[in-house]
Chimera marker file (.cmm) of the C-alpha trace (Angstrom):
<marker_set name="trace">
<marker id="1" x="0.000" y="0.000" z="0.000" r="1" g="1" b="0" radius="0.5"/>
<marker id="2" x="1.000" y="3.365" z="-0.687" r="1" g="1" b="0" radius="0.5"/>
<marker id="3" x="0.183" y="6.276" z="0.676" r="1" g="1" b="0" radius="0.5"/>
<marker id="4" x="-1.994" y="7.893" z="-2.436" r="1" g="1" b="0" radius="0.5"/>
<marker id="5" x="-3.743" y="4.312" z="-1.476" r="1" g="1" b="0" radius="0.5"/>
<marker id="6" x="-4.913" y="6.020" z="2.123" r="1" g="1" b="0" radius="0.5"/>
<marker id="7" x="-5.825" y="9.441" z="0.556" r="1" g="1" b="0" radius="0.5"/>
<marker id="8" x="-7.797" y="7.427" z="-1.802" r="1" g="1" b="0" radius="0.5"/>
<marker id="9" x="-9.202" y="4.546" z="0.044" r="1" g="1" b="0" radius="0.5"/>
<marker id="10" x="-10.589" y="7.137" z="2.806" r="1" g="1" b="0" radius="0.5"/>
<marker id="11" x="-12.568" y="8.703" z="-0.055" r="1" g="1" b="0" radius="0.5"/>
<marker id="12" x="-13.439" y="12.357" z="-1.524" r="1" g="1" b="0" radius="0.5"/>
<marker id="13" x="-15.535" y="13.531" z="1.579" r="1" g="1" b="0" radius="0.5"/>
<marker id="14" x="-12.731" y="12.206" z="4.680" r="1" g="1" b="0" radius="0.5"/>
<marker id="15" x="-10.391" y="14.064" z="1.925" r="1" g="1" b="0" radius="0.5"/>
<marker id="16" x="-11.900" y="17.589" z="2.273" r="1" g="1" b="0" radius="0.5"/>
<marker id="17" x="-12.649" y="17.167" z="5.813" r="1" g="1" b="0" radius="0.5"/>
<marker id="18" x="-8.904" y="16.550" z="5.846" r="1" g="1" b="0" radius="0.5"/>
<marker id="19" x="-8.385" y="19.643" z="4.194" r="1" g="1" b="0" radius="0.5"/>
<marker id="20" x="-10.558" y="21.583" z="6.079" r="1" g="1" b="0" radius="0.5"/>
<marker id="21" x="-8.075" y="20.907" z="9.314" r="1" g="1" b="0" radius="0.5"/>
<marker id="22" x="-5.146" y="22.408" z="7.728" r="1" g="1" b="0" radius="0.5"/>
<marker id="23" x="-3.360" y="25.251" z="9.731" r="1" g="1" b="0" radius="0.5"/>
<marker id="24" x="-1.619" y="27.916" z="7.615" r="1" g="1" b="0" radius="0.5"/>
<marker id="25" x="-0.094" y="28.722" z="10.680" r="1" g="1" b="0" radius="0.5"/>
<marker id="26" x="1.308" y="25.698" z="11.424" r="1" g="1" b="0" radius="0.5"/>
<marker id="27" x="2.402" y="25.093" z="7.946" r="1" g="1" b="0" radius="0.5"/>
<marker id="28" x="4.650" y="28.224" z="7.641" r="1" g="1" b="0" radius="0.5"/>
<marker id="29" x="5.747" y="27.129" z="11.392" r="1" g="1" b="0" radius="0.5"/>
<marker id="30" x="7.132" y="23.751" z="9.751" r="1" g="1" b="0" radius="0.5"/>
<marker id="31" x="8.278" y="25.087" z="6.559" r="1" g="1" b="0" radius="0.5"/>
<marker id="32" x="5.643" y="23.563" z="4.367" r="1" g="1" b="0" radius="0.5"/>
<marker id="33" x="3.495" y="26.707" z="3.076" r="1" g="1" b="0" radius="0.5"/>
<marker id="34" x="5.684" y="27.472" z="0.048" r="1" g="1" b="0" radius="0.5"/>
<marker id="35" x="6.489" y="24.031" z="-0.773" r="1" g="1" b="0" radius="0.5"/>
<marker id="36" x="2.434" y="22.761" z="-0.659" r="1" g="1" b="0" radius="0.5"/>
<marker id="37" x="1.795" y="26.481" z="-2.530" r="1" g="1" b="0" radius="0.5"/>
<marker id="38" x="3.809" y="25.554" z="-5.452" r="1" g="1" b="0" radius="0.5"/>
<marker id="39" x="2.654" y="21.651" z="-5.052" r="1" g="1" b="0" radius="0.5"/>
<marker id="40" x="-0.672" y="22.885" z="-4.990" r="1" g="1" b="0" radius="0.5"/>
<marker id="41" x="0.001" y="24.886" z="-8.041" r="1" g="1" b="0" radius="0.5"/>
<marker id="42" x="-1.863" y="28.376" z="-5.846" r="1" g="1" b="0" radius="0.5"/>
<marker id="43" x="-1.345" y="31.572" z="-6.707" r="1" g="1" b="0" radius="0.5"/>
<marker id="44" x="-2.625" y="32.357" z="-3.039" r="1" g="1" b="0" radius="0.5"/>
<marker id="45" x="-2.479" y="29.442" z="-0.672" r="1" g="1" b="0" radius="0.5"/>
<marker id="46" x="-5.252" y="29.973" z="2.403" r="1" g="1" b="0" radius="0.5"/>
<marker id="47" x="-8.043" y="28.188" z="4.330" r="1" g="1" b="0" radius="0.5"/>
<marker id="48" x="-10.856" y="29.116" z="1.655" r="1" g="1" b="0" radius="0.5"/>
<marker id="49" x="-8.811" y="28.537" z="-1.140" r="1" g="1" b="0" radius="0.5"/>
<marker id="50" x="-7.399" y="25.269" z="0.046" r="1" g="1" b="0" radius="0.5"/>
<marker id="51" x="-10.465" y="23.890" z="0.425" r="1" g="1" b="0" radius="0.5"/>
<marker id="52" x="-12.244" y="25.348" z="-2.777" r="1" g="1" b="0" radius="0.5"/>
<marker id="53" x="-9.377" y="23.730" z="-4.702" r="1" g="1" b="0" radius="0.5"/>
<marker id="54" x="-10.387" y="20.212" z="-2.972" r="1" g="1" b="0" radius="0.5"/>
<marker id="55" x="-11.829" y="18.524" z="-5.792" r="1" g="1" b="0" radius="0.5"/>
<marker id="56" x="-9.063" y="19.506" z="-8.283" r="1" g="1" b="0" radius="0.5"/>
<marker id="57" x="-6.496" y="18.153" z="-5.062" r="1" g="1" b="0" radius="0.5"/>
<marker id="58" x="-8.819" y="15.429" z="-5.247" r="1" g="1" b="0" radius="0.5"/>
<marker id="59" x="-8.005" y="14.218" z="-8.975" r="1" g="1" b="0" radius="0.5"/>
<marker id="60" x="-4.762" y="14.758" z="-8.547" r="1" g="1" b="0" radius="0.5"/>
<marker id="61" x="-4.284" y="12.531" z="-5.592" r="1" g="1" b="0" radius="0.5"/>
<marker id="62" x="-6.230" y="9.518" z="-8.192" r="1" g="1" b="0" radius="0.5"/>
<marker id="63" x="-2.585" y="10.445" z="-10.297" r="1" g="1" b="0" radius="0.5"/>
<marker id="64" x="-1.257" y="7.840" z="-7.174" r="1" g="1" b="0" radius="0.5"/>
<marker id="65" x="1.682" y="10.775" z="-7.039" r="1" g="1" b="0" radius="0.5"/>
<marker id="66" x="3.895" y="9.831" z="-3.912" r="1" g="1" b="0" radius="0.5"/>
<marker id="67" x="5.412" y="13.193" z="-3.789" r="1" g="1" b="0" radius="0.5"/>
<marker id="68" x="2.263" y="15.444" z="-3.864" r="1" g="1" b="0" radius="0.5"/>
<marker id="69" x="0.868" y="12.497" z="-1.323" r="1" g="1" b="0" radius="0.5"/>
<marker id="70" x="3.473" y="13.221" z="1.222" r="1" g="1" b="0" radius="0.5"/>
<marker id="71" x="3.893" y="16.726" z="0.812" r="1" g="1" b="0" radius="0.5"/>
<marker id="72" x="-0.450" y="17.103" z="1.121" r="1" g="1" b="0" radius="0.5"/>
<marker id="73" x="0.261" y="14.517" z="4.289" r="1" g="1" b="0" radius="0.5"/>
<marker id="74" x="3.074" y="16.358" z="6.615" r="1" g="1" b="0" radius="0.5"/>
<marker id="75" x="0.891" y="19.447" z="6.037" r="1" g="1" b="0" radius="0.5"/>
<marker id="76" x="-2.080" y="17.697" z="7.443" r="1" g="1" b="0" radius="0.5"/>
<marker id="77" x="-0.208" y="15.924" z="9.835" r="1" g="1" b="0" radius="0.5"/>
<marker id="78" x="1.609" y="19.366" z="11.107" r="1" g="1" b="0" radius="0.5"/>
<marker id="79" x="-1.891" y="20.818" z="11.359" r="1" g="1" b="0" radius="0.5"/>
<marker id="80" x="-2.788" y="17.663" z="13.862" r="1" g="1" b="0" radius="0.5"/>
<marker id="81" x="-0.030" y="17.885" z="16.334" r="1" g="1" b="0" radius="0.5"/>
<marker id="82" x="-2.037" y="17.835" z="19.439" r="1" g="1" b="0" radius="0.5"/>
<marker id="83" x="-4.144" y="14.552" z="18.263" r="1" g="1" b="0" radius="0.5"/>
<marker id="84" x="-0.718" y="12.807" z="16.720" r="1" g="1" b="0" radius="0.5"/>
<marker id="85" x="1.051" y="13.858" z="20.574" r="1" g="1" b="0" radius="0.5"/>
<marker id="86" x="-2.359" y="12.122" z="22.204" r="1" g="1" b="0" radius="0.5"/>
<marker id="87" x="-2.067" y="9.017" z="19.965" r="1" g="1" b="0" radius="0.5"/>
<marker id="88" x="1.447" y="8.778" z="20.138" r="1" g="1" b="0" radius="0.5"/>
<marker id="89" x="1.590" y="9.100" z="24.269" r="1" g="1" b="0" radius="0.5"/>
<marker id="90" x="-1.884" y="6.663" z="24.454" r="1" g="1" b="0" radius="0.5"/>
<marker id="91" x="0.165" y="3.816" z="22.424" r="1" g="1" b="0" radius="0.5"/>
<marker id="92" x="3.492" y="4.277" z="24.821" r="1" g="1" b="0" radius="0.5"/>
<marker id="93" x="5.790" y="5.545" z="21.887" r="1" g="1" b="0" radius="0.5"/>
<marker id="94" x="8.117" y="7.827" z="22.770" r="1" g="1" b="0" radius="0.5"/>
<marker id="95" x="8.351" y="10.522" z="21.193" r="1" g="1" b="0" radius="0.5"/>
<marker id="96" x="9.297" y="14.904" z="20.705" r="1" g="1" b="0" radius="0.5"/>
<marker id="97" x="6.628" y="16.583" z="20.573" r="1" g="1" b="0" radius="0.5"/>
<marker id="98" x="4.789" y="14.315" z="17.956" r="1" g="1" b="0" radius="0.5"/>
<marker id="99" x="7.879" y="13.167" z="16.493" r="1" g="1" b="0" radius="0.5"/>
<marker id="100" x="9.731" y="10.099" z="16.696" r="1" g="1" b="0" radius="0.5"/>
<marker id="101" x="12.911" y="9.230" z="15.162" r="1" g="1" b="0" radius="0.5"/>
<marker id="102" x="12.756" y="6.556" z="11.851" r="1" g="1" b="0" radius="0.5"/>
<marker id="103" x="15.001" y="4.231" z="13.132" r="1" g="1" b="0" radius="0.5"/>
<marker id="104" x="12.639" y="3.707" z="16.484" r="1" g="1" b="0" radius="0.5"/>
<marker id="105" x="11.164" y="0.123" z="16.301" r="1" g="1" b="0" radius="0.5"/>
<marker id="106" x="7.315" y="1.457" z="16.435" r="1" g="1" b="0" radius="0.5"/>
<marker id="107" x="5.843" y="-1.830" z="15.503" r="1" g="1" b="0" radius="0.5"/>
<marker id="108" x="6.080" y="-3.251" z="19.096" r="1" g="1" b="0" radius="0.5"/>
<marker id="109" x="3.667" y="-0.376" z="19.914" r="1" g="1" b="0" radius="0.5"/>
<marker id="110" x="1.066" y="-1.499" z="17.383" r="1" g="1" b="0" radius="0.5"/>
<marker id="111" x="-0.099" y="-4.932" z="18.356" r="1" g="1" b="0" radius="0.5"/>
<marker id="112" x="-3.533" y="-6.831" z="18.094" r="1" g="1" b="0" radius="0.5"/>
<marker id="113" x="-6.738" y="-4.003" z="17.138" r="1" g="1" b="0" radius="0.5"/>
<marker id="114" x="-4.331" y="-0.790" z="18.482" r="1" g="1" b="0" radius="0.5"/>
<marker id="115" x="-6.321" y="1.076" z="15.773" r="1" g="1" b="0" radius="0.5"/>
<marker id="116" x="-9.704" y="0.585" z="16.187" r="1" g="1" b="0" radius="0.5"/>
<marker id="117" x="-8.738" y="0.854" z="19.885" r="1" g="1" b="0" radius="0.5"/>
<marker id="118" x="-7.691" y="4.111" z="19.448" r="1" g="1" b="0" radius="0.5"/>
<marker id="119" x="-10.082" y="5.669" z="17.379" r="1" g="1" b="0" radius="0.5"/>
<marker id="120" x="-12.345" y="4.560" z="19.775" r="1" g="1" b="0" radius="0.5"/>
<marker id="121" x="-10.350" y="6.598" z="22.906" r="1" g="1" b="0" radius="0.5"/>
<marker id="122" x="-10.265" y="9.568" z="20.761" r="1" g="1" b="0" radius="0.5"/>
<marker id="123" x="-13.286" y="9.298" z="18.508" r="1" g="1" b="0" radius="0.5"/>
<marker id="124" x="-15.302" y="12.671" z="18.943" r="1" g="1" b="0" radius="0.5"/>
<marker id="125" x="-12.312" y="14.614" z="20.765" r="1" g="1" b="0" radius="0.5"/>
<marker id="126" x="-10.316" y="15.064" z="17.208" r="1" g="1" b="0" radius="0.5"/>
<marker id="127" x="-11.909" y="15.393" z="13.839" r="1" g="1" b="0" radius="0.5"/>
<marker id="128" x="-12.522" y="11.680" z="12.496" r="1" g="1" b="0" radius="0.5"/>
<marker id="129" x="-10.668" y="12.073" z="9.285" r="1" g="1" b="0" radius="0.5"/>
<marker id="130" x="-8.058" y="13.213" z="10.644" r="1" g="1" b="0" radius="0.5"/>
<marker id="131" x="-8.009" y="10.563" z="13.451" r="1" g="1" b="0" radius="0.5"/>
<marker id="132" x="-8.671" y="7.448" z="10.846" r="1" g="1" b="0" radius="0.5"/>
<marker id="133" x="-6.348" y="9.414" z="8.449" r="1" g="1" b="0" radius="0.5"/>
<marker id="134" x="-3.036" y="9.358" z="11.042" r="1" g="1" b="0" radius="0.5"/>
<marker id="135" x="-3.980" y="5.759" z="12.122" r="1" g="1" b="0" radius="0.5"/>
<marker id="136" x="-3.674" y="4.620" z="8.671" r="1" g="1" b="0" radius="0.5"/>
<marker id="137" x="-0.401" y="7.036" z="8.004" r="1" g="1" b="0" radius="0.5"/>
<marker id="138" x="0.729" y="5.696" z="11.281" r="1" g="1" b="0" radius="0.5"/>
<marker id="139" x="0.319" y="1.989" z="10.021" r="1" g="1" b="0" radius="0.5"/>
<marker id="140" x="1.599" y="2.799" z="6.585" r="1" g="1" b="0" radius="0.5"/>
<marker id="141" x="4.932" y="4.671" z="7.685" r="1" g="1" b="0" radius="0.5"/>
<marker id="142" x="6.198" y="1.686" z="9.675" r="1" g="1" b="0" radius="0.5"/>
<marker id="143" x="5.702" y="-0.474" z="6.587" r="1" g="1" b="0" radius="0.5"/>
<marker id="144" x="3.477" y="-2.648" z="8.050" r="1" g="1" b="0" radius="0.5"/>
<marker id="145" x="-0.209" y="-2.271" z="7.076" r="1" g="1" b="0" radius="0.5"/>
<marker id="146" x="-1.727" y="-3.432" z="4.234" r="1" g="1" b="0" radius="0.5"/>
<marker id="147" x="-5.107" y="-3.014" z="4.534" r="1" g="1" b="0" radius="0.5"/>
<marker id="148" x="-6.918" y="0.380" z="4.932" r="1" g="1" b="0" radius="0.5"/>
<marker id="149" x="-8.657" y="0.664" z="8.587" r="1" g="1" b="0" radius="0.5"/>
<marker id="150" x="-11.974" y="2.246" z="8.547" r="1" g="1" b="0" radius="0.5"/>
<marker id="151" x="-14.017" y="2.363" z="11.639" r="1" g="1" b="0" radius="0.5"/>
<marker id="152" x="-17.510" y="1.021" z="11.310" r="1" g="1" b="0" radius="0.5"/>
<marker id="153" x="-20.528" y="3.238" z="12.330" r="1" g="1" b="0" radius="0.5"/>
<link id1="1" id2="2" r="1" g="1" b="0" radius="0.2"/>
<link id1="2" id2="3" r="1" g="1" b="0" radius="0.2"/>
<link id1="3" id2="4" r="1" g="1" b="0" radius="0.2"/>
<link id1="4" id2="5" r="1" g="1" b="0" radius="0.2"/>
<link id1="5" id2="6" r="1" g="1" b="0" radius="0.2"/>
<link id1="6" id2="7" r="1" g="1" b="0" radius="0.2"/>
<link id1="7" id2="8" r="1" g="1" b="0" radius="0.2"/>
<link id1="8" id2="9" r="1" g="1" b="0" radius="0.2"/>
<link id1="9" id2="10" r="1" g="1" b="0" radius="0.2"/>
<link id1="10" id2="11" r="1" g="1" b="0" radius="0.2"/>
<link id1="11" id2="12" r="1" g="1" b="0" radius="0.2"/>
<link id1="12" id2="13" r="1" g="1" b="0" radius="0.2"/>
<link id1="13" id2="14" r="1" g="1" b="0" radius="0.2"/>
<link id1="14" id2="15" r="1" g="1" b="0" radius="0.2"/>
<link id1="15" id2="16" r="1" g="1" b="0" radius="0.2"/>
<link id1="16" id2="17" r="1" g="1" b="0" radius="0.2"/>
<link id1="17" id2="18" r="1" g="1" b="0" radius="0.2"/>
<link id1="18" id2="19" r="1" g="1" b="0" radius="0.2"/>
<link id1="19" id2="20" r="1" g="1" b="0" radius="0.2"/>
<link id1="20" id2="21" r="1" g="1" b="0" radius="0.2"/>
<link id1="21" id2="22" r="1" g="1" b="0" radius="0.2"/>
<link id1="22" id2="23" r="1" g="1" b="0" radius="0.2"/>
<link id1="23" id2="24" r="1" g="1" b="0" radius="0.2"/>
<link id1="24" id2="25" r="1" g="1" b="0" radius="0.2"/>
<link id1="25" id2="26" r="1" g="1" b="0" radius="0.2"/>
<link id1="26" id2="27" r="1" g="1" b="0" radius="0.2"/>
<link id1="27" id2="28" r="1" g="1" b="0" radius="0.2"/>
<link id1="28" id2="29" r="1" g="1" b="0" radius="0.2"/>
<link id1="29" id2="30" r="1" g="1" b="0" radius="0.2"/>
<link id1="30" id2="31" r="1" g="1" b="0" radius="0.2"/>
<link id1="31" id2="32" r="1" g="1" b="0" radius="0.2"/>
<link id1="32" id2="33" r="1" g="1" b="0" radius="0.2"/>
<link id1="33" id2="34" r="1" g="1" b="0" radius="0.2"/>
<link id1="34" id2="35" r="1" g="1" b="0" radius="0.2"/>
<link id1="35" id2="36" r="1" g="1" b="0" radius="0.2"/>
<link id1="36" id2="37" r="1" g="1" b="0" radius="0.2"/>
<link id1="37" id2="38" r="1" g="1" b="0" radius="0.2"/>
<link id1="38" id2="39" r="1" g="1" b="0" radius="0.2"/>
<link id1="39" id2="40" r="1" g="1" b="0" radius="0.2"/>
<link id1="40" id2="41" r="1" g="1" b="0" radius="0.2"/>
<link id1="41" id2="42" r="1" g="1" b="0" radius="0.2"/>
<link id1="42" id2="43" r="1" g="1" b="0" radius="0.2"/>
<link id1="43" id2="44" r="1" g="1" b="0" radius="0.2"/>
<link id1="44" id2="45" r="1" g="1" b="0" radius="0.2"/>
<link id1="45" id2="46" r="1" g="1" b="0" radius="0.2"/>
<link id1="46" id2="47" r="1" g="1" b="0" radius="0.2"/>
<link id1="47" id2="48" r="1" g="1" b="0" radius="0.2"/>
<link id1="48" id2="49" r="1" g="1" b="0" radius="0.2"/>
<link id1="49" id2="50" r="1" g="1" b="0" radius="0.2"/>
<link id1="50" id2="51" r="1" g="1" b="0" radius="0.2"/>
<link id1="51" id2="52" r="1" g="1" b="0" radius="0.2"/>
<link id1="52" id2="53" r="1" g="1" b="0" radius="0.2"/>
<link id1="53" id2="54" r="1" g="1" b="0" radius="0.2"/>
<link id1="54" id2="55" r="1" g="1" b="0" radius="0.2"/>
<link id1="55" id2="56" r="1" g="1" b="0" radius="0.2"/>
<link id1="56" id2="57" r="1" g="1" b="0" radius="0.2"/>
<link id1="57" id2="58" r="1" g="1" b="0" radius="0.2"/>
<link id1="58" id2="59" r="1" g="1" b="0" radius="0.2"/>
<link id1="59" id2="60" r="1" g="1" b="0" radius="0.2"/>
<link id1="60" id2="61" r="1" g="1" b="0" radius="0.2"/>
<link id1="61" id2="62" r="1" g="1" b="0" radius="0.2"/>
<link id1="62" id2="63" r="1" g="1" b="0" radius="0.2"/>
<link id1="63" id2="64" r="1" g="1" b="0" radius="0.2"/>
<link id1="64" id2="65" r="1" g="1" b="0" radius="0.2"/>
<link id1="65" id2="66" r="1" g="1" b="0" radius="0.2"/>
<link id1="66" id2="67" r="1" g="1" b="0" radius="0.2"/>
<link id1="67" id2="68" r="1" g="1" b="0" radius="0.2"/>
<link id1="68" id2="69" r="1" g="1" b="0" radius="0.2"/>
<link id1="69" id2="70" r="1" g="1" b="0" radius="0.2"/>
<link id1="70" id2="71" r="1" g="1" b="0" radius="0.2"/>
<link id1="71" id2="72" r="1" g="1" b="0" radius="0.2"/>
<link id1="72" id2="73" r="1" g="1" b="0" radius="0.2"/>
<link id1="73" id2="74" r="1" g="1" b="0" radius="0.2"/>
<link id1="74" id2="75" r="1" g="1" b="0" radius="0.2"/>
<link id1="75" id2="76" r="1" g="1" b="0" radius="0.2"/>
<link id1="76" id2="77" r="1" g="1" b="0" radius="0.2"/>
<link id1="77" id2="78" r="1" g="1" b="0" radius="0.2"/>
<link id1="78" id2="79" r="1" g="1" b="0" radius="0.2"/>
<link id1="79" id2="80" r="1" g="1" b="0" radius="0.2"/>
<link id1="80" id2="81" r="1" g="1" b="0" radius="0.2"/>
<link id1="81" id2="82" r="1" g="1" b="0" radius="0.2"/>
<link id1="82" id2="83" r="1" g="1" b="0" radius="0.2"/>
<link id1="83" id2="84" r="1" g="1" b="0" radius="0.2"/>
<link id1="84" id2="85" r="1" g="1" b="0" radius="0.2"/>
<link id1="85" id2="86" r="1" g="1" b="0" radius="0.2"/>
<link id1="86" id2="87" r="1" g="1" b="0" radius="0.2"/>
<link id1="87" id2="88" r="1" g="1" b="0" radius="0.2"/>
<link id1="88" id2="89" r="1" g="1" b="0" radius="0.2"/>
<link id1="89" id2="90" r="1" g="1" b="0" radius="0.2"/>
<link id1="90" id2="91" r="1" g="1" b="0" radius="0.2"/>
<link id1="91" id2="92" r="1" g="1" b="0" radius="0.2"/>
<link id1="92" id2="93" r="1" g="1" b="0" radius="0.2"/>
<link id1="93" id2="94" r="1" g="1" b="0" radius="0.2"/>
<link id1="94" id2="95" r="1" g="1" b="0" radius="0.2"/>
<link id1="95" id2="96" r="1" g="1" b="0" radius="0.2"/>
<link id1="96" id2="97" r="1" g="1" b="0" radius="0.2"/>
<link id1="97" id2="98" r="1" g="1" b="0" radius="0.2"/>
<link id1="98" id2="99" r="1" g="1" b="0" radius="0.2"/>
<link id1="99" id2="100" r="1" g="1" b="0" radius="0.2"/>
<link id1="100" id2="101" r="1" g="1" b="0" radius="0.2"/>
<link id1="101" id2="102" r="1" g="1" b="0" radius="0.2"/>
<link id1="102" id2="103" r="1" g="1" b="0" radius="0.2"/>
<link id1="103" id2="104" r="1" g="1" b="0" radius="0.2"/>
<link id1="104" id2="105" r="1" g="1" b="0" radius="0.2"/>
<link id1="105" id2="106" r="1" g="1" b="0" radius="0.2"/>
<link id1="106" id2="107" r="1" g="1" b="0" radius="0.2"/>
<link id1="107" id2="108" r="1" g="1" b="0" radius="0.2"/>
<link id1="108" id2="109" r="1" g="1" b="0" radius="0.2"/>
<link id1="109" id2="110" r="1" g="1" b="0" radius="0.2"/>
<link id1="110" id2="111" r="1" g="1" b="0" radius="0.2"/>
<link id1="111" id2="112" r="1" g="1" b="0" radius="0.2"/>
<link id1="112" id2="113" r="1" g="1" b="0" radius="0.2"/>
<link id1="113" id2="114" r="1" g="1" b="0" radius="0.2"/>
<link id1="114" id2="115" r="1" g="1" b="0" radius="0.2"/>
<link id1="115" id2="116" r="1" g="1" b="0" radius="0.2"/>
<link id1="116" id2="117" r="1" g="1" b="0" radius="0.2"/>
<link id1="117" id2="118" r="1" g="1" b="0" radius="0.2"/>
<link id1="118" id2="119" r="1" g="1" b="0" radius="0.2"/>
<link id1="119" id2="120" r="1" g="1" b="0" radius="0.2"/>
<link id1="120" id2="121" r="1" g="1" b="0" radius="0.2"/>
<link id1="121" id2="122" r="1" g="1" b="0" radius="0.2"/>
<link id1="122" id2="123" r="1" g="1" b="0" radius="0.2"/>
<link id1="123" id2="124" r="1" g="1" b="0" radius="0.2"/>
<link id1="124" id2="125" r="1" g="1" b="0" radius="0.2"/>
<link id1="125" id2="126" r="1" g="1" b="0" radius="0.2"/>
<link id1="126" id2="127" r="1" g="1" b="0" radius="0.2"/>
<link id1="127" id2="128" r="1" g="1" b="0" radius="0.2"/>
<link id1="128" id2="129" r="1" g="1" b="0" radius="0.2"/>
<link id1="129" id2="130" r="1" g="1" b="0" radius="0.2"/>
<link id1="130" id2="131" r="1" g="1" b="0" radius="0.2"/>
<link id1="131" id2="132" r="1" g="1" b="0" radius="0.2"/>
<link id1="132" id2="133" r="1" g="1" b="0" radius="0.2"/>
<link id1="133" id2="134" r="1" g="1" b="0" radius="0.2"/>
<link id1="134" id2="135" r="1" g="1" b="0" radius="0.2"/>
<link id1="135" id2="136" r="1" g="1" b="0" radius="0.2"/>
<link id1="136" id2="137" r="1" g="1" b="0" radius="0.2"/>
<link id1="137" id2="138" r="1" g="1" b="0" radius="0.2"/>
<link id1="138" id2="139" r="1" g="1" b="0" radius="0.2"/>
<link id1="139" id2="140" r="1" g="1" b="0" radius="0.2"/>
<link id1="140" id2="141" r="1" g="1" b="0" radius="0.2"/>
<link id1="141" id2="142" r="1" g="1" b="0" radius="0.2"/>
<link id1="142" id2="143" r="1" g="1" b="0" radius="0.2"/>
<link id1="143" id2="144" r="1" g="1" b="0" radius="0.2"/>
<link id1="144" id2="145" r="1" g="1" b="0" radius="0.2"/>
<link id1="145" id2="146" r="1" g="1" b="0" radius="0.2"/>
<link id1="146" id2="147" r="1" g="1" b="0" radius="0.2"/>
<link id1="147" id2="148" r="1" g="1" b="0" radius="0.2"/>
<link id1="148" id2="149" r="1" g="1" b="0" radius="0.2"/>
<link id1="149" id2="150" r="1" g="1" b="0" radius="0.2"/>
<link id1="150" id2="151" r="1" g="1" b="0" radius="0.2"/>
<link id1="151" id2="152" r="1" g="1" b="0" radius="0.2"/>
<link id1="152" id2="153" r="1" g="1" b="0" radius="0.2"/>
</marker_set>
């Protein structure tokens, strides 16, 4: 699975709700607001125009472009911090501040139904998109998944 095959599998609607939770802010915090810009192909990058642009986003993410993927990803993901920290500390991975080095062994942390048991300690305190969205990024990065998780009801 890649991770154009989250984006997609999570479907049009969970992928402007995901858009929707995207900090400007945060992004020119991080570094990502010029590099998502020119991704984006804006002439101004904001909030309303972000999420206008959704359903042209949208067909380029069925494209299955990595890049754009992960570039449209750490902006969401930036934009999340405070939900990623919660996950990350709920699960017992250690972490800074919602980041954890690559070479950390994270799959010990993710054992037996960690992800629908999560979404269900956070369901309704973070957006759900966003939630399912970094439980199946979260899956994906440590190579592991390879099956979309999408909570039922």
């Amino acid at each position: 699975m890649q991770l154009s095959d989250v984006f997609l599998g999570l479907g049009e609607q969970n992928f402007q709700q995901l858009l929707s939770t995207v900090s400007m802010g945060k992004l020119k915090t991080y570094q990502l607001y010029d590099r998502l810009k020119a991704r984006g192909h804006f002439v101004k990058l904001n909030s309303e125009s972000l999420r206008k642009a959704g359903p042209r986003l949208w067909a380029r993410m069925s494209e299955r472009n990595e890049e754009y993927a992960t570039d449209l990803a750490q902006a969401i993901l930036v934009s999340n911090l405070d939900m990623i920290r919660a996950v990350l500390d709920e699960l017992g991975i250690p972490h800074e501040d919602g980041f954890f080095s690559k070479d950390t062994d994270v799959s010990q942390y993710l054992q037996g139904d960690w992800q629908r048991r999560i979404f269900e300690r956070f369901e309704g305190q973070f957006p759900k998109a966003a939630l399912v969205f970094y439980l199946n990024h979260l899956g994906w990065e440590v190579g592991k998944q390879q099956e979309l998780f999408q909570p039922t009801g």
